[in-house]
C-alpha positions in Angstrom: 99.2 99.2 -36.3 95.9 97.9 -34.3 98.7 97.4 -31.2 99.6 100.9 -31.5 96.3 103.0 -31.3 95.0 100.6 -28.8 98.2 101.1 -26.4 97.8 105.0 -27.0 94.1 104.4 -25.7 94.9 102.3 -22.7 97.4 105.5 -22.0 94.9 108.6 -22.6 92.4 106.2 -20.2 94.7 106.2 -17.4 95.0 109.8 -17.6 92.2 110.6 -15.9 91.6 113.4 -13.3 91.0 112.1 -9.7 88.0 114.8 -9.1 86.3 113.7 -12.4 86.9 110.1 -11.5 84.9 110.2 -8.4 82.2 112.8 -9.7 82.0 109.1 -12.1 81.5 107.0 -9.5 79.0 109.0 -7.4 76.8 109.4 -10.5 77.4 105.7 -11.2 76.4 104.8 -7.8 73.2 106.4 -8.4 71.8 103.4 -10.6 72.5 100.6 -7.8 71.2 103.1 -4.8 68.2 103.1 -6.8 67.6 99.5 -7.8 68.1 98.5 -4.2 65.1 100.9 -2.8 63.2 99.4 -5.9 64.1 96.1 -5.0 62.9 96.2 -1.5 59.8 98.3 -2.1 58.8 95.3 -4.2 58.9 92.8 -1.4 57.5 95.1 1.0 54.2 95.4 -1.3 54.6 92.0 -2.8 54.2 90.3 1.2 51.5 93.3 1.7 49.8 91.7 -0.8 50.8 87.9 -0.7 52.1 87.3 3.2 52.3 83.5 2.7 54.5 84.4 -0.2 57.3 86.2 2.1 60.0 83.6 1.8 60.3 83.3 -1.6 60.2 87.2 -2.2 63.0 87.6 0.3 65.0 85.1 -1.3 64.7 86.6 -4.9 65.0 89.9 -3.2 68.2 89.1 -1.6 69.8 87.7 -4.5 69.0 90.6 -7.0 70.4 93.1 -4.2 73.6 91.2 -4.2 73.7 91.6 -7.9 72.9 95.2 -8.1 75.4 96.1 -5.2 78.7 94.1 -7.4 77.5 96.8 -9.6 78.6 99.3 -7.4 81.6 97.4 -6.3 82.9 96.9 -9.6 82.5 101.0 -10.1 84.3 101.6 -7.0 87.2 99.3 -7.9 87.3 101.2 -11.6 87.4 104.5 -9.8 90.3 103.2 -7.5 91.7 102.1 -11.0 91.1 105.2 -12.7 92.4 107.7 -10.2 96.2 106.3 -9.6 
């Protein structure tokens, strides 16, 4: 019965329009857009304050931008996913 209801769901979520699809994706690359500008507003304020502390703020920095941009990439693939 559980198979059932959760194949008709996988159906109805594969039915989505293409427009709404990527009205999804631009507001859910909002969030990332964001966290990057964050990200890097923090360094440049962090080595305003600290400059001897440069290299380990662009390390950190680097690494959470490449986190906060798979976010992105993983809502561009589910877009891609959503509108065939």
């Amino acid at each position: 019965m559980s198979n059932i209801v959760l194949a008709q769901a996988a159906e109805a979520a594969t039915n989505i329009n293409p427009g709404l699809a990527a009205i999804g994706y631009g507001l859910g690359a909002i969030g990332p857009g964001i966290g990057v500008g964050l990200i890097f507003a923090a360094v440049i304020n962090g080595t305003a304050r600290q400059p001897e502390a440069q290299g380990k703020l662009q390390s950190i920095a680097f690494s959470t931008f490449v986190l906060t941009e798979v976010l992105a990439l993983i809502g561009i693939v589910i877009y891609f996913l959503a509108s065939v």
